[in-house]
C-alpha atoms as a printed R data frame, in Angstrom:
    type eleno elety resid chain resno       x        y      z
1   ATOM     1    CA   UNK     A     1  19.249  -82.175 24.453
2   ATOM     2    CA   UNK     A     2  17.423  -79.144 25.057
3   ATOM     3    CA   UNK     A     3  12.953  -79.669 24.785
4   ATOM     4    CA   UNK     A     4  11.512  -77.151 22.821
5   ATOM     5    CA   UNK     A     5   8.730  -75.084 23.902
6   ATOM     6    CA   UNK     A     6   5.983  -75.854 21.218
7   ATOM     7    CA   UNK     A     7   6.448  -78.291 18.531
8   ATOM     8    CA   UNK     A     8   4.073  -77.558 15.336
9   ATOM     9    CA   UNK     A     9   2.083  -80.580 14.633
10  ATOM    10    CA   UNK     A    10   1.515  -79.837 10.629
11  ATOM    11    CA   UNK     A    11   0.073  -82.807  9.052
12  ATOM    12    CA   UNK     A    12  -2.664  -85.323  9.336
13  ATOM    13    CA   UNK     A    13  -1.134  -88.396  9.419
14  ATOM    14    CA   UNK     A    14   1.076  -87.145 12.391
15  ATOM    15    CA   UNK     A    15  -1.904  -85.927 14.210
16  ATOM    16    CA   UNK     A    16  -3.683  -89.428 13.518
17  ATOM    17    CA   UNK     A    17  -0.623  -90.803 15.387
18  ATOM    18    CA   UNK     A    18  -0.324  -88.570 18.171
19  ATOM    19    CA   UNK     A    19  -4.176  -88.979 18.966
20  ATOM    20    CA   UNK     A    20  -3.883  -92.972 19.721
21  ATOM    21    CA   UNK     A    21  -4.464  -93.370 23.611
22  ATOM    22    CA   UNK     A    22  -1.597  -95.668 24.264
23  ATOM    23    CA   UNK     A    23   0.888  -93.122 21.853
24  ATOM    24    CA   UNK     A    24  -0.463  -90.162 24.156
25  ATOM    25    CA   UNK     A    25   0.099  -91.886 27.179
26  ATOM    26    CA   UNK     A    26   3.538  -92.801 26.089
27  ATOM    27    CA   UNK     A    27   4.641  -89.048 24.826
28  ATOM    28    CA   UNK     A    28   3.500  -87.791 27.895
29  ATOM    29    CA   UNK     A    29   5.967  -89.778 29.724
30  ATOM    30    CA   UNK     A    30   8.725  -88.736 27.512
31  ATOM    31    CA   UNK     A    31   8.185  -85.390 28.006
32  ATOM    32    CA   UNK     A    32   8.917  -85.973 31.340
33  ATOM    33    CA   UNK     A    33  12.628  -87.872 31.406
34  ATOM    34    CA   UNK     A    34  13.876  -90.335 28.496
35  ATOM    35    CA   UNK     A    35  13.489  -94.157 28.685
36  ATOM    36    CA   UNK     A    36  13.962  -97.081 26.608
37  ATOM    37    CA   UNK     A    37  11.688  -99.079 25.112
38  ATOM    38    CA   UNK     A    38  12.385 -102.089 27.685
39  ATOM    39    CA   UNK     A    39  11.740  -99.225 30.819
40  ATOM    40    CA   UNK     A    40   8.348  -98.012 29.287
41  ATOM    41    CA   UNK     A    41   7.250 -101.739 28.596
42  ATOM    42    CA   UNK     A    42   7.597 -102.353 32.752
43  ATOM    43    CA   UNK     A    43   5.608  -98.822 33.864
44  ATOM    44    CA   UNK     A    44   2.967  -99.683 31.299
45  ATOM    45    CA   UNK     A    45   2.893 -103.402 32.041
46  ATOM    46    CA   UNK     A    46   2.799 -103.957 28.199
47  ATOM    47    CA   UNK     A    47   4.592 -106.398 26.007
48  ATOM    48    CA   UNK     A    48   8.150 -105.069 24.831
49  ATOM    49    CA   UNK     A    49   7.273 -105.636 20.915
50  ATOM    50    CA   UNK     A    50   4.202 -103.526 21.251
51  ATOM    51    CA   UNK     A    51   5.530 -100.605 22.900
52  ATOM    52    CA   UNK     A    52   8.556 -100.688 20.518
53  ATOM    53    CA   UNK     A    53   6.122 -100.562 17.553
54  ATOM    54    CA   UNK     A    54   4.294  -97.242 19.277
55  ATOM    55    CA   UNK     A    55   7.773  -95.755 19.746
56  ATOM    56    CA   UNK     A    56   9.051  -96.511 15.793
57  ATOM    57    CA   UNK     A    57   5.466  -94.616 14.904
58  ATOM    58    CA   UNK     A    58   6.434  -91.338 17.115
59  ATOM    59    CA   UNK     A    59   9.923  -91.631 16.156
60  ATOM    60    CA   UNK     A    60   8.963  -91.669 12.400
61  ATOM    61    CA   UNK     A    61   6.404  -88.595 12.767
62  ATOM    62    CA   UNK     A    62   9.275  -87.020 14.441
63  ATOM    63    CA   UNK     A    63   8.035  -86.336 18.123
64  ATOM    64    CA   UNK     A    64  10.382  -88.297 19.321
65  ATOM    65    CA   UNK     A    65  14.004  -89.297 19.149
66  ATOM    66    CA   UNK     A    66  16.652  -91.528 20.600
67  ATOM    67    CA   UNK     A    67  19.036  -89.054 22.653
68  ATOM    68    CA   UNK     A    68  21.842  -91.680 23.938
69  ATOM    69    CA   UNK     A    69  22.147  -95.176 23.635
70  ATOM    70    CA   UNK     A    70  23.903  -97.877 26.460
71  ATOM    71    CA   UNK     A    71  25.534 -100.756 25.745
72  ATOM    72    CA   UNK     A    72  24.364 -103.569 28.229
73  ATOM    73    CA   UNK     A    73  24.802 -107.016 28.405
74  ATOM    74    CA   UNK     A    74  25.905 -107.284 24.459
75  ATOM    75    CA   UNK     A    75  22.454 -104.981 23.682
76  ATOM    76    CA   UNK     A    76  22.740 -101.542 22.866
77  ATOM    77    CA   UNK     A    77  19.895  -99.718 24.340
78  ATOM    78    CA   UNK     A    78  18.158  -96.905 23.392
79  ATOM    79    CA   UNK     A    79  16.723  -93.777 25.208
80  ATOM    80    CA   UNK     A    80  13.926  -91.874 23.531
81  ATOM    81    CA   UNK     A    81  13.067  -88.389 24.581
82  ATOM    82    CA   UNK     A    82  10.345  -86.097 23.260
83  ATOM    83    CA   UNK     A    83  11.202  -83.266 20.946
84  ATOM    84    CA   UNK     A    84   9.022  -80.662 22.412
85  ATOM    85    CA   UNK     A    85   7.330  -80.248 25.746
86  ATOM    86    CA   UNK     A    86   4.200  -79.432 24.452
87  ATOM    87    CA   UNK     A    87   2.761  -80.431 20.784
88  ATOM    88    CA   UNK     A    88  -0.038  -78.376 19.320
89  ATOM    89    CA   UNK     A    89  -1.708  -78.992 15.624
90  ATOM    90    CA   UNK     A    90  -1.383  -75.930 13.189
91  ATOM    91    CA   UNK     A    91  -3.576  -73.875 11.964
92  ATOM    92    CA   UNK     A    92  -4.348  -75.896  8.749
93  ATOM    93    CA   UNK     A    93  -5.347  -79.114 10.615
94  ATOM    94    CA   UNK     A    94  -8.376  -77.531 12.220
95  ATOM    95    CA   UNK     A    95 -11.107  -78.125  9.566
96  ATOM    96    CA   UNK     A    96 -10.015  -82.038 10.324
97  ATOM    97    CA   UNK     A    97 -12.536  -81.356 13.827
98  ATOM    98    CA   UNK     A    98 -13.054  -85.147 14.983
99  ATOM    99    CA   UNK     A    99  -8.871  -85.487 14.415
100 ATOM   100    CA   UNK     A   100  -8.045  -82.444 16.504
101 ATOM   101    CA   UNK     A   101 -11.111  -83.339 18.957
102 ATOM   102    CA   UNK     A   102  -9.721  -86.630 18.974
103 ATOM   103    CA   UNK     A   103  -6.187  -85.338 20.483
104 ATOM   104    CA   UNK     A   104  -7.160  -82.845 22.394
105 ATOM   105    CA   UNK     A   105  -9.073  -85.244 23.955
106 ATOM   106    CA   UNK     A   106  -6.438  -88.289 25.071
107 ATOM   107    CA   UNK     A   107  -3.914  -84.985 25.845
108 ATOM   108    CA   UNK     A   108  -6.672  -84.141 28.566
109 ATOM   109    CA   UNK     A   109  -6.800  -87.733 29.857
110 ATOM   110    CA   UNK     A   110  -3.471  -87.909 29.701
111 ATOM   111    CA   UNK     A   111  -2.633  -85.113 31.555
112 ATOM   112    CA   UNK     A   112  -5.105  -86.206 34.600
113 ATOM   113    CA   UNK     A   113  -3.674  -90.008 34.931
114 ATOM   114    CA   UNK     A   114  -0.436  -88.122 35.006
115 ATOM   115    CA   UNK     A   115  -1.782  -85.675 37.730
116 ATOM   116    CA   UNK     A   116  -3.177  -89.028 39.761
117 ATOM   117    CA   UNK     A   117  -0.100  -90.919 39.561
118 ATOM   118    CA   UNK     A   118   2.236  -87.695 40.920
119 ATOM   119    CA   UNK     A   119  -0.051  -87.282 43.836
120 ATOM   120    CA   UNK     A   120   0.026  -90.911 44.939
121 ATOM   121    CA   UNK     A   121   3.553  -91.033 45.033
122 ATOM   122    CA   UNK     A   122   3.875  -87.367 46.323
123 ATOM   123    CA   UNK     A   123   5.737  -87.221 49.614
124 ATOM   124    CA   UNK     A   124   3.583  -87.118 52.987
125 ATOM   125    CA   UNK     A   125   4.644  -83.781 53.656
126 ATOM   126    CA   UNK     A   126   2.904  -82.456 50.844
127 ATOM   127    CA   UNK     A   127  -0.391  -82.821 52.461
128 ATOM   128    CA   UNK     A   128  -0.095  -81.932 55.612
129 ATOM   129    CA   UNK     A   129  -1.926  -78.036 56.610
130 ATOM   130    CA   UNK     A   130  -0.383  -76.204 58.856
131 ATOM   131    CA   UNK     A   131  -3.161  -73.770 59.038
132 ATOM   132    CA   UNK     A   132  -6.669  -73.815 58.270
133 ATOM   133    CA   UNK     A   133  -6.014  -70.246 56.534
134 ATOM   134    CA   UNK     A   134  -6.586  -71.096 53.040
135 ATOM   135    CA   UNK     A   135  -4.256  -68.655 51.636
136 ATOM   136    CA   UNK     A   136  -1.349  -70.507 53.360
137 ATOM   137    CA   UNK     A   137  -1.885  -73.810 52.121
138 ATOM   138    CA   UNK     A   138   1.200  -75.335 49.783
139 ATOM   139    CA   UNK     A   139  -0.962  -77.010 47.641
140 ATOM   140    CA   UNK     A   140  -4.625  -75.955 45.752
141 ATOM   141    CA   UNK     A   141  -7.249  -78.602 44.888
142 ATOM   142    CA   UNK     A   142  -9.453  -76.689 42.836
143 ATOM   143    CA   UNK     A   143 -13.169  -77.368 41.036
144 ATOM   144    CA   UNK     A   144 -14.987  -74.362 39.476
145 ATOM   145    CA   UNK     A   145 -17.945  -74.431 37.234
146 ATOM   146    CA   UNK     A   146 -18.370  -71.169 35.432
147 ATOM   147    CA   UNK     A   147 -21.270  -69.772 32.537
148 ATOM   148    CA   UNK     A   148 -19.755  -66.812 30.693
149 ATOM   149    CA   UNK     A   149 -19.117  -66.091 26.711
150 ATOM   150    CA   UNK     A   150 -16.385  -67.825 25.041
151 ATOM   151    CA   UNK     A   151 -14.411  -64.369 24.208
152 ATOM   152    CA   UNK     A   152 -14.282  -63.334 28.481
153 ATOM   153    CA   UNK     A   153 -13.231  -66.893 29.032
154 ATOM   154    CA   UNK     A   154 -10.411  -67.275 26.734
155 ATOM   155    CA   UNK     A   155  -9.277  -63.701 28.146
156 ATOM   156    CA   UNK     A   156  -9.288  -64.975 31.542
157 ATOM   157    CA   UNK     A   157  -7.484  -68.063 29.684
158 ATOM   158    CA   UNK     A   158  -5.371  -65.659 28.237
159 ATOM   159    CA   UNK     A   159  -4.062  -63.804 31.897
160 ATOM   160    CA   UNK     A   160  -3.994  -67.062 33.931
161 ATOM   161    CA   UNK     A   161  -1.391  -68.869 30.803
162 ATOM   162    CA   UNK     A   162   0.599  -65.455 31.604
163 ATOM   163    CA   UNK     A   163   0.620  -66.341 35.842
164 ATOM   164    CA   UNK     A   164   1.809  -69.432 35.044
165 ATOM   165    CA   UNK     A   165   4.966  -68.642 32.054
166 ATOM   166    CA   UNK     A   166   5.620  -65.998 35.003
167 ATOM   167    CA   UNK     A   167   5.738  -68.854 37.462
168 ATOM   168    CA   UNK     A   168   7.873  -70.784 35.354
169 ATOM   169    CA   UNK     A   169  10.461  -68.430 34.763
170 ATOM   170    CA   UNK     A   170  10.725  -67.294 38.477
171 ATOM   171    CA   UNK     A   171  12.266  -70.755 40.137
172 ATOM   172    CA   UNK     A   172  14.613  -70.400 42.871
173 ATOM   173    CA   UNK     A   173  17.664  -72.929 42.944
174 ATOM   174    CA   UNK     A   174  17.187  -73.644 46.702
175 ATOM   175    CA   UNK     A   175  13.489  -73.930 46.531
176 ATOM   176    CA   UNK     A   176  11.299  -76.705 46.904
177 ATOM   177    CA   UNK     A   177   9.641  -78.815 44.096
178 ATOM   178    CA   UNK     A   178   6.009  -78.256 43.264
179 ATOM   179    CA   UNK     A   179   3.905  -79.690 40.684
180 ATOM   180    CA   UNK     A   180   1.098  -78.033 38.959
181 ATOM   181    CA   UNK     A   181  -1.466  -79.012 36.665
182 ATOM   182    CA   UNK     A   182  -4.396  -77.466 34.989
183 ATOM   183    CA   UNK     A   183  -7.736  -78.608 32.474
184 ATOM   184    CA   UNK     A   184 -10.279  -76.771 31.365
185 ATOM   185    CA   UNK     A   185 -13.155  -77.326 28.910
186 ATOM   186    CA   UNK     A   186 -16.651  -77.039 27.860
187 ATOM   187    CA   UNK     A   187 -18.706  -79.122 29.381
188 ATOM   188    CA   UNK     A   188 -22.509  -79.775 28.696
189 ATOM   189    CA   UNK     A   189 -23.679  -78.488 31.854
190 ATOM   190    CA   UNK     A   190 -23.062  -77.843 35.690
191 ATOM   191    CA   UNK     A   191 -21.929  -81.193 37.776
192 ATOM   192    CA   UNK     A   192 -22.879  -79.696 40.888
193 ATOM   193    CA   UNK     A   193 -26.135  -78.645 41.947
194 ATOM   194    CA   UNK     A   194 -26.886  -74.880 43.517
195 ATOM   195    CA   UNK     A   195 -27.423  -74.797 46.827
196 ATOM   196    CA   UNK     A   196 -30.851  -72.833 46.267
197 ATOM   197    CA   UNK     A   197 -32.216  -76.435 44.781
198 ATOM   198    CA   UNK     A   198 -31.030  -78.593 47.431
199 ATOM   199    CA   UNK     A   199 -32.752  -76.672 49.721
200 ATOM   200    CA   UNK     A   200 -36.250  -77.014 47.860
201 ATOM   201    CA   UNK     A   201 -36.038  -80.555 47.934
């Protein structure tokens, strides 16, 4: 089963499901590789019944489906994979603002516990420098605050998108495996302070 690119998230009630933390958490990880109900119980440390109830609501919304089953022990077992890698609400859902807020929302959080867990179990070798020329490094950690008008910053949005589809579609077969991820949002105001005021105080 092949992922597709973008699936088109076109009514409410689907987006209602979709924006439920635990539901997010659990698409997330089948976007990533397919598991059964019994495997996504143990990595969530949740009872079997309840996580089988989350996956019958994606499954029914369609962002999900079983792509093989196993027979084992007498008990077939299924393996649910997402439909799409990414999921993004259509144009007619936007007036519903605190629904699409809503999603948007656990996506982000989602996306950053991901981000956490991958770099906790990354190997050692991926943080070790073997310069102190910045340029060289093989991984980024990167915080930026910027003030600009929404139209310049969803054209920069626009060109960086484009540097990573390019990255995406240049992989070498006898390369190494990286993992990047990437948030961005409005925020109410700067986190860190300029250097001009710490040096007043």
């Amino acid at each position: 089963m092949k992922l597709q690119p973008i699936y088109i998230i076109e009514d409410l009630e689907q987006l209602k499901t979709v924006s439920d933390p635990l539901r997010a958490k659990v698409l997330q990880l089948l976007i990533e590789k397919a598991y059964t109900g019994q495997q996504l119980a143990k990595l969530l440390d949740m009872a079997r019944a309840k996580v089988h109830y989350h996956l019958n609501e994606l499954e029914k919304h369609g962002f999900i489906s079983v792509i093989r089953t196993e027979l084992k022990n007498g008990i077939v077992q299924k393996f649910y994979r997402a439909v799409a890698r990414g999921f993004v609400p259509s144009e007619k859902l936007l007036p519903y603002v605190s629904e699409v807020e809503s999603y948007y929302r656990e996506r982000t959080l989602s996306v950053l516990a991901r981000a956490r867990r991958r770099a906790l179990t990354a190997p050692e070798e991926a943080f070790q420098i073997q310069s102190s020329d910045r340029s060289q490094w093989p991984i980024i950690m990167t915080q930026v605050e910027v003030k600009m008008k929404k139209e310049k910053y969803a054209e920069w949005l626009r060109k960086f998108r484009n540097l990573i589809f390019e990255l995406d579609a240049n992989q070498d077969e006898d390369g190494e495996w990286y993992y990047l991820t990437t948030v961005g949002f409005q925020t109410n105001g700067p986190l860190f302070a300029p250097v001009e005021e710490e040096e007043e105080r």
